[in-house]
C-alpha positions in Angstrom: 3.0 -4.4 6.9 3.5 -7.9 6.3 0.2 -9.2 5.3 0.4 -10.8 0.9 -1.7 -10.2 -1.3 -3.1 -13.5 -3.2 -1.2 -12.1 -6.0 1.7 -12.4 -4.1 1.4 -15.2 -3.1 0.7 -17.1 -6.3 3.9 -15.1 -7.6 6.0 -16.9 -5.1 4.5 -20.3 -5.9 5.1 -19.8 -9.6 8.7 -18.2 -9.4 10.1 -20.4 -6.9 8.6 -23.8 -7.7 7.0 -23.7 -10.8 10.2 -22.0 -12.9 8.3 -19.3 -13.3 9.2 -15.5 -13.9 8.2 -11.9 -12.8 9.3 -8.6 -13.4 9.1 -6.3 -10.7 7.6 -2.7 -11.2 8.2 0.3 -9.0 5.8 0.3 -5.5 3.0 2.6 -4.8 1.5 3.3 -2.0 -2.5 3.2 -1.4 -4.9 4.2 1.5 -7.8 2.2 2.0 -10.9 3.2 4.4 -11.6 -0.6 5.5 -9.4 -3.8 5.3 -8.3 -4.3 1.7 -8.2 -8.3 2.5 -6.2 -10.3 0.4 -7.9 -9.9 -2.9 -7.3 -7.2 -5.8 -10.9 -6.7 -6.7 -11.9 -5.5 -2.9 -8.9 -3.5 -2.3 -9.6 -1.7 -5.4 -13.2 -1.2 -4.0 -12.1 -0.1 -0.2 -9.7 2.1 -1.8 -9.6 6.0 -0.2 -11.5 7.8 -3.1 -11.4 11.2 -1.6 -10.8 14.6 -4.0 -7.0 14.8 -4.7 -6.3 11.6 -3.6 -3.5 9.6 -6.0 -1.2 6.7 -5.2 2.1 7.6 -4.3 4.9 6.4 -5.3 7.8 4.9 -2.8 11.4 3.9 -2.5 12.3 0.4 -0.4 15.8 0.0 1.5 17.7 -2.9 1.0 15.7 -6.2 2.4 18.0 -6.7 5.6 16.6 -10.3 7.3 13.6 -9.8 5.0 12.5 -6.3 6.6 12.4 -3.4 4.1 11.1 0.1 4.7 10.7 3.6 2.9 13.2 5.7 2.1 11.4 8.8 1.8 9.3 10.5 3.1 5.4 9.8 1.7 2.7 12.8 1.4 -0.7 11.6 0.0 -2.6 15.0 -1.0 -4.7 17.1 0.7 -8.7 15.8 1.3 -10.1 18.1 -0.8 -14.2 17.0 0.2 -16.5 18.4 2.3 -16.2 15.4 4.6 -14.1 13.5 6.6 -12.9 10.6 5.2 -11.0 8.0 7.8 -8.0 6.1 6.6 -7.5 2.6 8.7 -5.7 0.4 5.9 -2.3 1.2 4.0 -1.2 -1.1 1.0 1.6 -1.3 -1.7 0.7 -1.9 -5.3 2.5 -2.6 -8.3 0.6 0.4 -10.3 -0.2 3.7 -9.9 -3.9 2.7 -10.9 -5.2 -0.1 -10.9 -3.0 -2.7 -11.1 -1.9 -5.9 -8.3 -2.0 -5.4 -4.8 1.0 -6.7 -3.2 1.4 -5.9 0.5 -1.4 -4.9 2.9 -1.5 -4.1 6.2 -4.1 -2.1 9.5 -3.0 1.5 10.9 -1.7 1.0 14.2 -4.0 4.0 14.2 -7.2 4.9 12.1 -6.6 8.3 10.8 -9.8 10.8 10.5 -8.9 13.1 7.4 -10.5 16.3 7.6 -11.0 18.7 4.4 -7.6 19.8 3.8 -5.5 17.6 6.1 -2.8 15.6 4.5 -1.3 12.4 5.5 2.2 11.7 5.6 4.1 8.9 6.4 7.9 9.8 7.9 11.1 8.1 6.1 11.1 4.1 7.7 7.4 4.8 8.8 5.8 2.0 6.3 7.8 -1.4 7.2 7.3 -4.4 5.3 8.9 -8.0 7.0 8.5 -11.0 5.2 8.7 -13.4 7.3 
């Protein structure tokens, strides 16, 4: 996941050559049922909207070569509609609603939630590189 958010990017302009500032806040993790693109306002709309389904909230390594990943591991709750619902996007926010996106990036694999089924992503599963 290495894709930035405009938001990020407009953060890096202003902190690194405008003297700017930002405070960080802690990550959470979002599921999005088609590409979140680059701006807020549509990943907010392609956001997974399914019954139980909450951000989540995550834990970064140490940036080694500017690659981070999760520490833990991350279980999104169960889909608790009728339907399917298929999960092809992942992204990092800065809020556990609403809020900035930050990072965004495609599934290597879509993934076809059926009622009930949860998704979990394994410790070091959800990689970000800046590069």
């Amino acid at each position: 996941m290495s894709a930035f958010s405009d938001y990020v990017e407009d953060k890096i302009v202003d902190v690194f050559l405008r003297n700017g500032s930002h405070t960080g806040s802690a990550p959470y993790i979002a599921l999005f049922t088609s590409d979140p693109t680059d701006d807020t306002t549509t990943a907010l709309s392609n956001e997974a909207s399914y019954t139980n389904y909450v951000r989540q909230a995550a834990t970064f390594t140490a940036s080694s070569n500017g690659v981070t990943q999760n520490t833990a591991q991350i279980d999104f709750p169960s889909n608790g509609d009728g339907v399917s619902t298929t999960i092809t996007h992942v992204g990092v926010f800065d809020a556990s609603t609403s809020g900035n996106l930050l990072f965004h990036a495609a599934l290597t694999t879509s993934k076809t939630l059926q009622p009930g089924d949860v998704l979990s992503f394994a410790a070091s599963a959800l990689q970000i590189t800046v590069a």
